[in-house]
N, C-alpha and C positions, 0 to 999 in steps of 0.2 A: 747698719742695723745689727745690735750685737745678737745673740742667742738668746739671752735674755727678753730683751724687747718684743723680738718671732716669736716665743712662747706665750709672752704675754698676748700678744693679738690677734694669736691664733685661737686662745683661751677665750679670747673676747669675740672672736668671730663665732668659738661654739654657744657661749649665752646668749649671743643677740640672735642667732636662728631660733634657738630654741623661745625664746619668750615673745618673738614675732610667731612662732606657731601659739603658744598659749594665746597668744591675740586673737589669731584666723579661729581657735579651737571656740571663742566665744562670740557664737553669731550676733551678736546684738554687738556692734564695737562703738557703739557708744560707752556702752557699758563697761566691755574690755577696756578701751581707752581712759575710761576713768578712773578703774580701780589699780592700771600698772600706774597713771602720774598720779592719782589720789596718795598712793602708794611709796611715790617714790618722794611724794613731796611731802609726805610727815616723816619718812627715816633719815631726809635730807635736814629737816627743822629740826632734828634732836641734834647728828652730826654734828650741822651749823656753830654749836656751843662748844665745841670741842675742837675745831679744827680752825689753824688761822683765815683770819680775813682776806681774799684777792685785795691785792696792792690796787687803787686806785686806777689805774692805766687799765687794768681787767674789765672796769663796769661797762663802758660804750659795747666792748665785743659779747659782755653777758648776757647786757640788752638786746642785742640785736640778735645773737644767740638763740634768746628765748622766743624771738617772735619766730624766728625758721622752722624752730623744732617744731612750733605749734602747728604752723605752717605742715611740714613735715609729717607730722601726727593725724592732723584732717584728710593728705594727701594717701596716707596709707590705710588708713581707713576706706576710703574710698575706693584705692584698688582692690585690696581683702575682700570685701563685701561685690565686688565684679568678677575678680576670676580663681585660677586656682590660684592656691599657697605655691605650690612647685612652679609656678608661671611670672607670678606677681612678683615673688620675691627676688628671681633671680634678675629678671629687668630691673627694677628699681636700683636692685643693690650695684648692678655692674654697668650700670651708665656712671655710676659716683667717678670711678678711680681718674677716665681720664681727662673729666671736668676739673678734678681737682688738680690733676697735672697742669692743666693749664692758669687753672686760679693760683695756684703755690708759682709759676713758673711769673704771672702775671706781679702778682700782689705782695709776694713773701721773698721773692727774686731769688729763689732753687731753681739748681738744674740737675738734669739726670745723663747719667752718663748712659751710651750706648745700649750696654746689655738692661739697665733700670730702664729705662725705655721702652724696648721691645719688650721687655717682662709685664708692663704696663701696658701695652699695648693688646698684648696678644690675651693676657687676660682679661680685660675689659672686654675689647670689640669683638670678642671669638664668642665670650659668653652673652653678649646682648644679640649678637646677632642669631645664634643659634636658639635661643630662648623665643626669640621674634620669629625665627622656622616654626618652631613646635606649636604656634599659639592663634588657634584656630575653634571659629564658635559654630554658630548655626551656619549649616549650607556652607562649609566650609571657606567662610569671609572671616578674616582677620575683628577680633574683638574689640575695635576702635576705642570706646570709652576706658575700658579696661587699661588699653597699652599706655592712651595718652595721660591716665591717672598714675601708671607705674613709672613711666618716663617721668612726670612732673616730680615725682616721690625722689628719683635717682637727682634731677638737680637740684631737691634741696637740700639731698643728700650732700653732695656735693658742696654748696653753698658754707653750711653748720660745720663743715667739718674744716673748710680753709680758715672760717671765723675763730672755732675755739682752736682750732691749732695756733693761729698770733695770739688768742687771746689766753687759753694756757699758760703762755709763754711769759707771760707781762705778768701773770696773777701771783706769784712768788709761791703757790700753793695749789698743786694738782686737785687737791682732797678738797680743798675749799671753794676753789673754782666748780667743781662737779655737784657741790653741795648746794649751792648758791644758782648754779642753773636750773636740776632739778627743782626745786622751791620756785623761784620766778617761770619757768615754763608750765610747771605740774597744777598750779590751780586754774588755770583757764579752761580747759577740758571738762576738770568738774563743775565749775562755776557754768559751764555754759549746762553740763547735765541737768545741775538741781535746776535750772530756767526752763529747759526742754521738756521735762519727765515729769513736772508739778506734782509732788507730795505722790510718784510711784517709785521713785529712784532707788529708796531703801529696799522696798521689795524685788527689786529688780537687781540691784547688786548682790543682795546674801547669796542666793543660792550660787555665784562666780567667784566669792571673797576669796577662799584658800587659793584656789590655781592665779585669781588676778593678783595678789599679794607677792605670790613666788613668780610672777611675770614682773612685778616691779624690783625685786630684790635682785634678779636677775639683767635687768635693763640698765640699772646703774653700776653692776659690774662691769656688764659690758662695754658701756660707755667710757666708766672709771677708767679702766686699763688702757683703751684707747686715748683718753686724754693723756695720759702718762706717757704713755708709747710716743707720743708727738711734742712731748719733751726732751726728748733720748734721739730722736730721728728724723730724716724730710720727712712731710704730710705726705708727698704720694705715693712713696713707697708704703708705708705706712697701712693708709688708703684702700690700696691694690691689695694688700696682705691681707685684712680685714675681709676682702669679699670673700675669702676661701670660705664664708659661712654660705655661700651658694651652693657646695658641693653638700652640707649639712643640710640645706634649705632642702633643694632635691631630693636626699632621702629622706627627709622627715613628710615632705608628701607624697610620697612613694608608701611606707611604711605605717603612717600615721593616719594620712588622711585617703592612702587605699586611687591617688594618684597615678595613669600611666607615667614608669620614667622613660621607656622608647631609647631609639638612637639620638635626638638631639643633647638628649640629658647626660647623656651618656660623653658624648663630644663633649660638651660645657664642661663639665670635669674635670678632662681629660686637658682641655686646655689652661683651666683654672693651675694646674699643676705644674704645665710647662710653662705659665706665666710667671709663677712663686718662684718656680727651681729657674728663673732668669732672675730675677728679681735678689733671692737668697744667693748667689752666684755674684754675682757685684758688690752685696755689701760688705 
């Protein structure tokens, strides 16, 4: 992984925390959800015109692509709407990396040497498990729907990201590929809106347009980079580097949403850091 790449997806891990907060930020995530794919799937259809076509070999992993993310999209919604931003996202996000070691290891036939390994490790399983300490409802029981809603979010995480990394690969075209997903993933969200919301929808999105507009513009950066990034490098280092938006995740519910951060938060961090400085140390 050159310097280049690290920048990039570290760049990318700061957009995707921040427009998964513009998400938590609008309580009705229907709404939010519609206006970041609404969003991202008319800037992808201008794009589209302008940027080569994925090569053939692309379309199977686009397809399937787009049913995950959707997939993905319902799943986070649902944790959002259960617990906190500083809770939700850090589980979801750091069950990914060492799923996807395993899929990249299975499917894409990478392997990781020694110190990427441990650097994978220790970043993932430090920060799920420490996240799973802190994450406590009424009567001091474990938030059940909540966890198992963040957990299912982390494997499709997981799943979308081994997909478009082969399929990336195949598309001859980063830009085009990312454009073409957006588009096919981003209208079903709304489609299911306008059926859901019957002639309230418009009233119901104006007053969230600006911040959900800059949650889409920001979500296909984020994505973008990382598509690119998984052209240049393995998926799980890649992956693991990406969740450093946990650390951003953290503070933005600490600071924004007025979230205890405590000692666990504090750990996740701290191991987030010693997983990258493993990770950046081998490449």
């Amino acid at each position: 992984m050159t310097s280049l790449v690290a920048v990039a997806v570290l760049l990318a891990a700061l957009t995707h925390a921040t427009w998964n907060a513009i998400a938590h930020t609008i309580r009705d995530q229907l709404v939010a959800f519609t206006l970041i794919a609404g969003g991202a799937t008319a800037i992808s259809a201008v794009a589209a015109f302008f940027v080569p076509l994925p090569h053939a070999a692309a379309w199977p992993y686009l397809v399937a692509s787009a049913l995950l993310h959707v997939g993905y999209q319902a799943l986070l919604m649902r944790s959002f709407s259960l617990g906190d931003f500083g809770q939700m996202y850090p589980i979801a996000r750091g069950t990914a990396p060492l799923v996807v070691t395993v899929l990249a290891a299975v499917f894409v036939g990478e392997s990781l040497d020694a110190w990427q390994g441990a650097g994978v490790a220790v970043a993932s399983a430090g920060l799920v498990g420490v996240a799973l300490w802190g994450m406590k409802g009424a009567k001091n029981k474990p938030q059940w729907p909540a966890l198992v809603a963040a957990l299912a979010t982390g494997l499709s995480i997981a799943a979308y990201t081994v997909v478009d990394g082969v399929g990336v690969r195949a598309s001859g075209s980063p830009i085009g590929y990312i454009a073409w997903l957006m588009i096919m993933e981003g209208v079903l969200v709304p489609a299911y809106a306008v059926y859901a919301r019957r002639g309230q929808l418009l009233a119901q999105l104006r007053p969230h347009a600006p911040l959900g507009l800059l949650g889409a513009v920001l979500s296909m950066l984020a994505y973008g980079l990382v598509l690119w990034a998984q052209t240049r490098a393995p998926l799980a280092p890649v992956a693991a580097l990406r969740e450093s938006s946990i650390i951003v995740g953290a503070a933005i519910g600490t600071v924004v949403f007025k979230e205890r951060f405590g000692g666990p938060r504090i750990a996740a961090a701290g191991l987030m850091v010693v997983g990258i400085s493993l990770m950046l140390y081998a490449s």
